[in-house]
ZAMARGU-4260 file (C-alpha; in steps of 0.2 Angstrom, whole numbers, plus 5000, padded with zeros to 4 digits):
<rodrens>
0) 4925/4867/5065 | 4923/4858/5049 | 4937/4854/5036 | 4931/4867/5024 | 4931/4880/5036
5) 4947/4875/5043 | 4955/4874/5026 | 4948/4892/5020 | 4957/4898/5040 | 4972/4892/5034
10) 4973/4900/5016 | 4966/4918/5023 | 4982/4915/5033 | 4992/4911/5020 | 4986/4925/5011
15) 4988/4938/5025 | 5007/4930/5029 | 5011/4930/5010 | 5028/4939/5004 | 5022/4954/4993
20) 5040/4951/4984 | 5039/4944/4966 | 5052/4933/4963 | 5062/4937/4945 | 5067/4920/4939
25) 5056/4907/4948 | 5041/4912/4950 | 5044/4922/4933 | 5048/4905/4924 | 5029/4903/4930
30) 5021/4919/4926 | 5028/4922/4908 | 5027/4902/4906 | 5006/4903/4909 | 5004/4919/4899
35) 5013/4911/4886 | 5004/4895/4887 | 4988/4907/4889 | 4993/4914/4870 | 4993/4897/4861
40) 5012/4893/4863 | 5014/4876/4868 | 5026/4872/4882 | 5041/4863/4875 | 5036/4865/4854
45) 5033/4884/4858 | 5044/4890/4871 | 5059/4880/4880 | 5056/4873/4900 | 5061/4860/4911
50) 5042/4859/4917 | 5029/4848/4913 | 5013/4855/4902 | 5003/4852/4922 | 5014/4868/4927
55) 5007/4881/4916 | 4990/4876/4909 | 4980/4878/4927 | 4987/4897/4928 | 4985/4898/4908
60) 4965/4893/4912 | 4962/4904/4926 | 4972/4918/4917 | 4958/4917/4905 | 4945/4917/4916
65) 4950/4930/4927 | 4965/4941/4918 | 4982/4938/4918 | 4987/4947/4937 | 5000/4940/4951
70) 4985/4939/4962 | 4978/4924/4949 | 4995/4916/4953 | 4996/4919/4970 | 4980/4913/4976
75) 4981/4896/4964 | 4996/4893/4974 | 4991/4899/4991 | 4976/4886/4987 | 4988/4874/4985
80) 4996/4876/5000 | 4983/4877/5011 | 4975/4860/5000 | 4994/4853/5005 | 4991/4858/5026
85) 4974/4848/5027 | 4978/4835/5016 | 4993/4833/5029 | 4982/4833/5044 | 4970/4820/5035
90) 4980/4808/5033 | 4988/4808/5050 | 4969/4811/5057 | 4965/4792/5050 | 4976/4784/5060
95) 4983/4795/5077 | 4974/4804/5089 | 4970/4821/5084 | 4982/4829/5094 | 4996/4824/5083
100) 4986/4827/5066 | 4986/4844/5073 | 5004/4845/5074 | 5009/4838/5060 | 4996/4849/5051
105) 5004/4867/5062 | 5023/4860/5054 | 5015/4860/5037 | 5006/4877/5039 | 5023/4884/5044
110) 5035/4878/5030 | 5020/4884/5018 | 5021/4901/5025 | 5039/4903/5027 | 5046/4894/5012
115) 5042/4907/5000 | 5042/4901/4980 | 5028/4904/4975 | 5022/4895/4960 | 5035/4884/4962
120) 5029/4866/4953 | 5036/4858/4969 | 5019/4865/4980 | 5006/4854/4965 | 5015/4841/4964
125) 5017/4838/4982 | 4999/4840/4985 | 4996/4827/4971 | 5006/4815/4980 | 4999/4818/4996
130) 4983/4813/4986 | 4990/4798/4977 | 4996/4790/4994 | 4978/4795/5002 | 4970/4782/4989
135) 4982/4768/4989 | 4981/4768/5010 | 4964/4756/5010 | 4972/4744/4997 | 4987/4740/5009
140) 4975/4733/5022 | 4965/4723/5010 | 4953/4733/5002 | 4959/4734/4986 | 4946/4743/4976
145) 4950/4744/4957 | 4943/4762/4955 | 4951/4770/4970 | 4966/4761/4962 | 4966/4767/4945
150) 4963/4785/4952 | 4979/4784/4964 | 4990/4783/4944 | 4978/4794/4937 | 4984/4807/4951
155) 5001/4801/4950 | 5003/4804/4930 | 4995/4821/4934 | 5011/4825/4944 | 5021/4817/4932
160) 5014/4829/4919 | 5019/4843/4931 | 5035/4837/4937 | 5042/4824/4927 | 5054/4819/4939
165) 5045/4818/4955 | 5031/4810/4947 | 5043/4796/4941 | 5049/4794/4958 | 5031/4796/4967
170) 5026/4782/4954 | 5041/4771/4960 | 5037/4773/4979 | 5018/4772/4981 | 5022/4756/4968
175) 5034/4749/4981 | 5020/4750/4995 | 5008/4740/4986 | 5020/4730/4983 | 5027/4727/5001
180) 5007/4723/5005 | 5008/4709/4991 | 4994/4719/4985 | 4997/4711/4966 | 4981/4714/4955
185) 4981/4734/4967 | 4998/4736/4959 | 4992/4731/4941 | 4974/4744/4940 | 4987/4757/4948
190) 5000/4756/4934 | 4985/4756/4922 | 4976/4772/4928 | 4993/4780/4929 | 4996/4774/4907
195) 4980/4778/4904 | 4982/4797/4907 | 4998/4802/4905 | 5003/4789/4888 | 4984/4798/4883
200) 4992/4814/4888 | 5005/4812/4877 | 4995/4806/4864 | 4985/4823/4864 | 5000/4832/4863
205) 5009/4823/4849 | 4993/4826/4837 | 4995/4846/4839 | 5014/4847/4842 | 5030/4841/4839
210) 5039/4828/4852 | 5056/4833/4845 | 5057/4851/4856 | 5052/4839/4870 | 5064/4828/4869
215) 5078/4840/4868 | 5070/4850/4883 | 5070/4835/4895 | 5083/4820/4889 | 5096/4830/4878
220) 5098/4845/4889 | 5090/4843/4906 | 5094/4826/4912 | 5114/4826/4907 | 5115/4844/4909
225) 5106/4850/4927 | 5117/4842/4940 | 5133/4847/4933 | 5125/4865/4931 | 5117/4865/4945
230) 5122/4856/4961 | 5125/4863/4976 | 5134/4855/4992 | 5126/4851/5008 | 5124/4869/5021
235) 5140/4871/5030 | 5141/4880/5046 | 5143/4895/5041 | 5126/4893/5028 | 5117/4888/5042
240) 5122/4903/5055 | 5118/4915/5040 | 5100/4903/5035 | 5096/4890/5051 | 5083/4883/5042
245) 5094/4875/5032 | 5095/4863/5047 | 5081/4854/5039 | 5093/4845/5027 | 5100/4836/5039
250) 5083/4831/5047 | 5076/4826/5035 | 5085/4811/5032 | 5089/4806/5050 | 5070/4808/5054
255) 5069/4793/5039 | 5082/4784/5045 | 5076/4786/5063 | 5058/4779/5058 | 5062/4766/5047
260) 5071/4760/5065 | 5054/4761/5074 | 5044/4752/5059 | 5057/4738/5059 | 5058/4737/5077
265) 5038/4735/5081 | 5035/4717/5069 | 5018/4716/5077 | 5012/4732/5067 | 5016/4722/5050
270) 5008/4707/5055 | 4992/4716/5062 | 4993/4726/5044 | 4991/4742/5055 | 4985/4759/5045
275) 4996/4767/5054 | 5013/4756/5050 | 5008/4756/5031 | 5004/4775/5033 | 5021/4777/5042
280) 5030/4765/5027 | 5023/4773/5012 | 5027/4791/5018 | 5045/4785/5024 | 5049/4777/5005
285) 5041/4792/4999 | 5051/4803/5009 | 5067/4793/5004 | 5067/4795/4987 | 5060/4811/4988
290) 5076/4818/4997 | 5087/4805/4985 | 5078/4816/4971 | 5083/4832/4979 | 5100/4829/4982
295) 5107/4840/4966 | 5103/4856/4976 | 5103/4852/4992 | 5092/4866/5001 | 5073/4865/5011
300) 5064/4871/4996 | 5071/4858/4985 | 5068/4843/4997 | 5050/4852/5002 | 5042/4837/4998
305) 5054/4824/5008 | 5051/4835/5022 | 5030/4836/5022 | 5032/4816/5018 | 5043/4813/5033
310) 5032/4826/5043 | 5018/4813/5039 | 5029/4796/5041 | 5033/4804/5060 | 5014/4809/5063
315) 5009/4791/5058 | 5020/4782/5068 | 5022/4792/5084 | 5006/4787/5092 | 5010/4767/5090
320) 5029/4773/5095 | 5022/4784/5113 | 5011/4768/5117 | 5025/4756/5118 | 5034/4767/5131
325) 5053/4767/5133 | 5067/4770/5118 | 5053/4770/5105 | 5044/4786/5115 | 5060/4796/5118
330) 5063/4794/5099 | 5046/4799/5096 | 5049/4815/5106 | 5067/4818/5100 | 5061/4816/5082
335) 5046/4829/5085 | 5059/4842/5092 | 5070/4839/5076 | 5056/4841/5065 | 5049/4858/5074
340) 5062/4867/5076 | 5066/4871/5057 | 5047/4874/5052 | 5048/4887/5068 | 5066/4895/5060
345) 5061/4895/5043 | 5045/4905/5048 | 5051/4917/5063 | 5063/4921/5049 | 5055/4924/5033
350) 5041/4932/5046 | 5053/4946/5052 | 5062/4948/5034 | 5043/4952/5027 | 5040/4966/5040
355) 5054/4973/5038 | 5052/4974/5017 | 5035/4977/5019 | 5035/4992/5032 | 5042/5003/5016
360) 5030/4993/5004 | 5014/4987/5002 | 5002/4977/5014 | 4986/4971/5014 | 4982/4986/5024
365) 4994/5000/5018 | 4987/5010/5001 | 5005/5014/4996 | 5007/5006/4979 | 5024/5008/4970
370) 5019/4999/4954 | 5020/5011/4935 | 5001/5014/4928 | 5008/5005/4913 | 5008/4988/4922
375) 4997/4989/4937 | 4983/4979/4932 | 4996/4963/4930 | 5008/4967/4944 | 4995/4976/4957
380) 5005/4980/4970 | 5019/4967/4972 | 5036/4973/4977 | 5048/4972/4962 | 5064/4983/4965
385) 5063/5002/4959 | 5076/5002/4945 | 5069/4985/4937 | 5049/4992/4939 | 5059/5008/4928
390) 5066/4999/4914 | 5049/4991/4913 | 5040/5006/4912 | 5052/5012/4898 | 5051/4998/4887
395) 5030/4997/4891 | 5027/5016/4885 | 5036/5012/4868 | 5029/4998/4862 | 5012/4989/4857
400) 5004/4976/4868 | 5007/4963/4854 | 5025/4967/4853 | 5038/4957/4859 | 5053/4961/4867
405) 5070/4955/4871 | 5076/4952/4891 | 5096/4947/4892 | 5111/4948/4904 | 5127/4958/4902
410) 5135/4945/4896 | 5128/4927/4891 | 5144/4916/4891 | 5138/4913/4911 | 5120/4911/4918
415) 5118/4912/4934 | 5101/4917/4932 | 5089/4927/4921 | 5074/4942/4924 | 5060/4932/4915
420) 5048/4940/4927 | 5050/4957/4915 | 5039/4950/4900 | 5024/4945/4911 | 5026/4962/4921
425) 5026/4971/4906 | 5013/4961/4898 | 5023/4957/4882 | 5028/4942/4873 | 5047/4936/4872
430) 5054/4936/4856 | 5063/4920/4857 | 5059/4902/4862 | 5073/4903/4874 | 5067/4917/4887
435) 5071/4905/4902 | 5089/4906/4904 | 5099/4889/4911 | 5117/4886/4909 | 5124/4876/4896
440) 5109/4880/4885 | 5109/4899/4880 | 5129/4899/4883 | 5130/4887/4869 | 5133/4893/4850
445) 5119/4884/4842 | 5106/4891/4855 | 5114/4911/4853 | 5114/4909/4835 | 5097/4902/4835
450) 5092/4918/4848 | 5101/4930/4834 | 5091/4923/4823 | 5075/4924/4829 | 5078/4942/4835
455) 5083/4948/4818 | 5070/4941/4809 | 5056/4949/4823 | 5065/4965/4820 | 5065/4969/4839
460) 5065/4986/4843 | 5068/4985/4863 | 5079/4976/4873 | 5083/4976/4893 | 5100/4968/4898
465) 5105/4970/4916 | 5122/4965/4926 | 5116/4961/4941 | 5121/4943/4941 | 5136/4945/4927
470) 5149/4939/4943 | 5140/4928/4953 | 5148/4912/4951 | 5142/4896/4960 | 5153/4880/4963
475) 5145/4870/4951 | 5147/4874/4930 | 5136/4887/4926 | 5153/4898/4934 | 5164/4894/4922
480) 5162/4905/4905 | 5158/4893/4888 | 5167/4907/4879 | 5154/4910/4869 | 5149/4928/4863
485) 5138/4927/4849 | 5123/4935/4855 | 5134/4947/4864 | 5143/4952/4850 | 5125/4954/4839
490) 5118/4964/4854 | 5131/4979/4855 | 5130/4980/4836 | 5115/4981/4833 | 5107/4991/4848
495) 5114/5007/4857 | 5108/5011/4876 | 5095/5023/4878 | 5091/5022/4897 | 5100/5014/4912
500) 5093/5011/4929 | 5105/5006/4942 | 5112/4989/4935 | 5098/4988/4920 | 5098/4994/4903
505) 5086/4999/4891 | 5094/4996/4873 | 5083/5002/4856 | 5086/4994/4840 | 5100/5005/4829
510) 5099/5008/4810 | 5110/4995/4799
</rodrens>
């Protein structure tokens, strides 16, 4: 079987396994992010994200090529995904025998159909990186070609343009490989192919937009802001009876710690320059600062790309590892266990979540289609709950395509999260640069009063606020109220409730 064949097995699989679920915040943050983008607003100058322009311009494209439906999404990122499985086997298949590319490649396929996410920037970014180290690999053992170089930071900028902060960290660790090969002039064309693009990609930008919105976006808000908001403590117990997978944590980190052990201990690898050691090292730095990177909130989907790199560190070294016997095998074997046993929870779980969802839903072979006329040729026949697919049909029938619409919480002193899936389900625009909620940023006066403004001046007729979340309180800040009710206060006066649906609310504009 060929690689192409092999790869379009895996992504039929994908899409047969996928979860017909749409997910309201991330995988919303996508969707209306692209169709914004799709529109002419600019990420950052035009609407407010934590993403990179790479997030949203490949799904802004393809929306324009082939209409603005989940399915556009969902196959990019399935294509991903699959890309993410072979690149994984690839690079294992270069140096071990093909038993154990196999293997690493079947504990790829089954985080990638078990994680969920979809659209998540995590997937691309991964890929990139999976890519990135692919190109570098020749130059640790000598052949250091200056294109393949200047590719490898031409790929790496590409990921930093969709991630700033795993690309700034990928950049670090493949930089730190060359550098451990003494590979000097390797490590000065990879710098340059990674200025090239991404200082040029800034460039581009900054002749058509602002970099001010920018750097609110990403250095005044994001960076100070997202681990006080955000962070999470490692699983306990009790998460990991309720969610096993969340074993992989833990894993994670031992499986790096366990193979730097093995590359330290086998000095003869180094000193041959094995492909396989360097493979093994680049992936375990990779792997490292990865998970260091994921630490704010600790869970699998936010270390994904720690655990693929590690998954590659361990394929790479667990041939040279089984050939010298003893200790080193029985790690080898100990490690694989570790490693398995996650992917196989993760999957066996989100596997029987899915059938059970699905038996009253839609499959790929059911014709039972819940989705409102008004948004079926953008939704299709994704699962979104009853009340929510409601209030969207409500607010669809009653406005114009080009009008845009309002989507709030119950209260907006504390964000937890925020529906931002609802304005590309109903196909309309947001009326605000702020329709991705994050706490400390639409809890603060300045952003609400900005948001009032923006509202009033649009005129918006329709807005839907829901309550779902209002009490959700997680032990970081976004818990704690900011005490600030601005837009909370503009809202009751100057909209009265015309439809509710379970915990959503369908407001319409009142007369001064």
């Amino acid at each position: 079987m060929t690689r192409l064949a092999a790869f379009f097995l895996v992504l039929l699989a994908l899409a047969l396994g996928m979860d017909r679920s749409l997910g309201l915040y991330d995988e919303g943050v996508i969707l209306t992010g692209a169709m914004r983008a799709a529109a002419g607003d600019v990420p950052h100058a035009g609407f407010y994200t934590n993403y990179g322009p790479g997030v949203f311009y490949p799904i802004a494209i393809l929306f324009r090529l082939f209409g603005e439906t989940v399915w556009v999404e969902r196959l990019y990122d399935t294509a991903i995904r699959a890309g993410i499985v072979m690149m994984a086997y690839a690079l294992v298949a270069g140096v071990a025998p093909r038993r154990i590319a196999v293997a690493v490649a079947a504990a790829s396929f089954l985080w990638v159909l078990g994680i969920g996410f979809y659209g998540y920037p995590l997937f691309p970014v991964t890929l990139l990186a999976l890519l990135a180290a692919a190109l570098i690999q020749p130059a640790l053992v000598g052949d250091a070609a200056a294109r393949r170089l200047f590719f490898a930071g031409a790929v790496v900028a590409l990921a930093a343009l969709t991630r700033y902060d795993v690309g700034f960290v990928l950049f670090i660790g493949l930089g730190v490989s060359l550098a451990a090969a003494k590979q000097w002039r390797a490590v000065a064309m990879y710098i340059v192919g990674t200025a090239v693009l991404f200082l040029g990609a800034v460039a581009v930008y900054a002749s058509f937009a602002p970099l001010g919105p920018f750097w609110h976006d990403i250095f005044l808000f994001s960076i100070p802001n997202y681990a006080p908001m955000r962070s999470l403590p490692f699983p306990g117990l009790q998460e990991i009876r309720r969610e096993p997978e969340n074993i992989a944590v833990y894993t994670t980190i031992v499986t790096c710690i366990a193979l730097v052990a093995l590359l330290a201990t086998d000095r003869r690898g180094f000193a041959a320059r094995s492909r396989a050691h360097w493979l093994a090292l680049t992936f375990t730095v990779l792997a490292t600062l990865f998970y260091m990177k994921g630490l704010v909130r600790v869970s699998p989907i936010h270390l994904m790309s720690s655990i693929f790199a590690s998954l590659i560190a361990l394929g790479a070294i667990a041939h040279v590892g089984w050939i010298r016997g003893g200790g080193p095998r029985v790690a080898v074997a100990i490690l694989a266990l570790a490693a398995a046993i996650p992917a196989l929870q993760s999957t066996a779980s989100a596997v029987v979540e899915r059938a059970a969802r699905h038996r009253f839903g839609f499959t790929l072979l059911s014709l039972k289609c819940l989705t409102p006329p008004e948004m079926f040729d953008r939704v299709g026949c994704f699962m979104v709950d009853s009340d929510r697919l409601q209030a969207y049909a409500a607010v669809a029938r009653n406005t114009a395509p080009g009008e845009r619409v309002f989507v709030g919480l119950g209260r907006h002193d504390k964000i937890h999260v925020n529906d931002v899936l609802s304005y590309f389900a109903m196909g309309r625009m947001p009326a605000t640069r702020w329709h991705h909620f994050d706490s400390g940023l639409q809890t603060s006066e300045p952003i609400q009063r900005e948001m009032v403004r923006e509202l009033e001046s649009l005129k918006v007729r329709f807005v839907i606020l829901e309550t779902t979340w209002d009490h959700i309180a997680e032990p970081n800040g976004s818990g704690i109220s900011s005490d600030v009710r601005v837009l909370d206060d503009y809202l009751r006066a100057r909209y009265r409730a015309v439809a509710q649906f379970g915990e959503v609310y369908v407001l319409e504009r009142s007369a001064p």
